[in-house]
BALO-343107 format. One record per residue: chain; x, y, z of N, C-alpha, C in turn. Coordinates in steps of 0.05 Angstrom, whole numbers. Example, Ala and Ser with C-alpha at 12.3 -4.5 7.8 and 13.67 -1.06 7.14 Angstrom:
REM BALO-343107
(A; (264; -114; 156); (246; -90; 156); (264; -66; 156))
(A; (257; -45; 142); (273; -21; 143); (258; 1; 157))
END
This chain:
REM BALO-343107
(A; (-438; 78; -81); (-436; 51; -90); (-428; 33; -67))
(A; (-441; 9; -54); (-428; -8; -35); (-413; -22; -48))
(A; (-407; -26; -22); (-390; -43; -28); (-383; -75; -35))
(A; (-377; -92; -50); (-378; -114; -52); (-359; -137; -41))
(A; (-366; -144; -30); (-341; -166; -8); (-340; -196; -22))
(A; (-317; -199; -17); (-309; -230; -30); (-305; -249; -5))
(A; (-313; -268; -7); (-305; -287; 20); (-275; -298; 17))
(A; (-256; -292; 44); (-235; -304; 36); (-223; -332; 38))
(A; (-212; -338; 29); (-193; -370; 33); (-174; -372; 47))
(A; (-167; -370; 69); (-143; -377; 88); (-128; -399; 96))
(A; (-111; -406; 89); (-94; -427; 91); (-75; -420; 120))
(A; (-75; -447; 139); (-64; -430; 166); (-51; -461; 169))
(A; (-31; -466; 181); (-13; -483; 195); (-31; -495; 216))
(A; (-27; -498; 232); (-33; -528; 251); (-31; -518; 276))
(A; (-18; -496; 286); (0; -475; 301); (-34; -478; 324))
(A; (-28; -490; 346); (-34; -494; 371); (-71; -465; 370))
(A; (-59; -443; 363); (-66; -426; 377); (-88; -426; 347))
(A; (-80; -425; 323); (-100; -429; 307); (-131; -449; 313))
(A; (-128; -467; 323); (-149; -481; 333); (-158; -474; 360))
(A; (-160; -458; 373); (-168; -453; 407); (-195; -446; 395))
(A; (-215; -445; 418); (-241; -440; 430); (-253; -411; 405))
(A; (-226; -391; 424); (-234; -369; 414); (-236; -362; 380))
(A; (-212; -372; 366); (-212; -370; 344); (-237; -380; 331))
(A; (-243; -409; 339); (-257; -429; 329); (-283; -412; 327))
(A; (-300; -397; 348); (-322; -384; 348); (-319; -361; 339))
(A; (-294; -341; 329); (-294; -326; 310); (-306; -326; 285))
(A; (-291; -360; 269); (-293; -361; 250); (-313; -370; 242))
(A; (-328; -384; 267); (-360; -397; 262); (-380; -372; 260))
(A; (-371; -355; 278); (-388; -323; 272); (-387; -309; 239))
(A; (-358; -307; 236); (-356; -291; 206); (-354; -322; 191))
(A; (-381; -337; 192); (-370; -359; 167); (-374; -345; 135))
(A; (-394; -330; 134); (-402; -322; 109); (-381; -303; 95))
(A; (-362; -299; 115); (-335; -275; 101); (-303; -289; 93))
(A; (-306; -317; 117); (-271; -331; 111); (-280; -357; 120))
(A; (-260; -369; 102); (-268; -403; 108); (-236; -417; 117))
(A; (-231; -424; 130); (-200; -430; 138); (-198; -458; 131))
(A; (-174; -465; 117); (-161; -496; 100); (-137; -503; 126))
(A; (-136; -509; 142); (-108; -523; 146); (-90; -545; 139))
(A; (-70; -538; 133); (-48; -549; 121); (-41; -573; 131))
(A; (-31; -603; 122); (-28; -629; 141); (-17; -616; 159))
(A; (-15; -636; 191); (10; -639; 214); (29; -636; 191))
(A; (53; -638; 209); (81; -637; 209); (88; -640; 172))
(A; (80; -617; 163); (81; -612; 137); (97; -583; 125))
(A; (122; -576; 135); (124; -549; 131); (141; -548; 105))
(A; (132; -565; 84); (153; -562; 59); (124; -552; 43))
(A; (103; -555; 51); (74; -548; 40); (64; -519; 41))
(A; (91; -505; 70); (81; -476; 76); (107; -461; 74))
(A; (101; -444; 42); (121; -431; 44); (132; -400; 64))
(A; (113; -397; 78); (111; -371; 107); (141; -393; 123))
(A; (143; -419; 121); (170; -438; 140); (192; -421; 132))
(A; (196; -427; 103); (222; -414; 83); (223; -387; 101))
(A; (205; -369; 95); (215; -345; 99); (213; -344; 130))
(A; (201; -348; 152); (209; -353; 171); (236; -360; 182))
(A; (247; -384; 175); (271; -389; 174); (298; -376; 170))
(A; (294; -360; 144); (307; -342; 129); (310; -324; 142))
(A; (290; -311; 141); (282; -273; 165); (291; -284; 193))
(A; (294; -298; 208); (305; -311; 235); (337; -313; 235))
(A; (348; -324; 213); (373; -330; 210); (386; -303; 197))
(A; (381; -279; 188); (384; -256; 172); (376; -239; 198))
(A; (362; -236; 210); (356; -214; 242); (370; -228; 258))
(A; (375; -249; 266); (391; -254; 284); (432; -265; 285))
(A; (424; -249; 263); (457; -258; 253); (463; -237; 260))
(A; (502; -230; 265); (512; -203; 258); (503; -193; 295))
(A; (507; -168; 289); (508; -147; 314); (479; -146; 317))
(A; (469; -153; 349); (447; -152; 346); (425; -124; 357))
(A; (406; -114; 349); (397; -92; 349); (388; -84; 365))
(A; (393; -58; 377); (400; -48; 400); (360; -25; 404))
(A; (354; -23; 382); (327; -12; 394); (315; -23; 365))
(A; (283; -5; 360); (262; -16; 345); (276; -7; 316))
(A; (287; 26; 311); (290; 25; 288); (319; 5; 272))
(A; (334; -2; 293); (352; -21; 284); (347; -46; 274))
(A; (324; -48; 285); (307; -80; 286); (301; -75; 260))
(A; (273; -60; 257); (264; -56; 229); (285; -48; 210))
(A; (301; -38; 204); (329; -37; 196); (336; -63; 176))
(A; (341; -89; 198); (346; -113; 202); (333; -132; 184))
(A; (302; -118; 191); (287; -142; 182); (279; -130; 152))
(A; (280; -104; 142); (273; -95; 115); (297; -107; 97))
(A; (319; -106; 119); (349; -113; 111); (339; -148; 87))
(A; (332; -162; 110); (331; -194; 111); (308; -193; 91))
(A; (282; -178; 82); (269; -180; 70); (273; -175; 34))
(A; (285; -151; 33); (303; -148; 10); (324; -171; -4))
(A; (345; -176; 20); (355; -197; 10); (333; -219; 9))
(A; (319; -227; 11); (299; -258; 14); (296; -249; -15))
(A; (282; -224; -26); (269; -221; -51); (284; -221; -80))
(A; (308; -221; -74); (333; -218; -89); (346; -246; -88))
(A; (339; -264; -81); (342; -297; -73); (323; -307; -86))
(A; (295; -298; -79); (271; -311; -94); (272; -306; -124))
(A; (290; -279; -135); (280; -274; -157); (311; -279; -176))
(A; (326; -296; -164); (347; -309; -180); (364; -294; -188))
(A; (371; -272; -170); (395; -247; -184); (413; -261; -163))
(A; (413; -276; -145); (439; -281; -126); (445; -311; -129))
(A; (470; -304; -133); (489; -333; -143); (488; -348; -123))
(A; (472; -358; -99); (468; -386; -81); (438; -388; -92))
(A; (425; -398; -97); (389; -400; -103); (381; -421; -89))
(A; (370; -399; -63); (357; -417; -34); (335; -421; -40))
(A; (310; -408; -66); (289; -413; -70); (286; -439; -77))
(A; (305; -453; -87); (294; -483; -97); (312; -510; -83))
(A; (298; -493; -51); (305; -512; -34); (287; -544; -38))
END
């Protein structure tokens, strides 16, 4: 049975490197597979990847900081857990409805 492919929808920020040469003729090559939306300029209440960005930055870089890779990942499963336990309203500060 083949396979059947869906074209995807990508929503991407504004982020310098998203618009270069190279990308640009990527996506003009695979047009028939992804179509890319970018998000206004200086719009990051529109992209929720900011929130968790922010969050996962201020949660890894808090505290003692990690001394090799598995400490890191450690850190950041750490920061991800808590983010999901924030989003899903079991913790008495609710940063989701910033």
């Amino acid at each position: 049975m083949a396979k059947k492919w869906r074209k995807v929808f990508l929503i991407l920020d504004n982020l310098r490197v998203h618009h270069s040469n190279k990308v640009r003729d990527w996506l003009k090559k695979h047009s028939e597979h992804i179509e890319v939306f970018f998000l206004l300029a200086f719009s990051p209440e529109l992209n929720p990847d900011e929130y968790l960005n922010c969050d996962l930055k201020a949660l890894v870089h808090g505290g003692k900081p990690a001394k090799n890779r598995d400490e890191l990942e450690s850190k950041v499963r750490g920061a991800m857990i808590k983010n999901r336990i924030v989003q899903n309203g079991l913790c008495p500060i609710n940063l989701a409805n910033r």
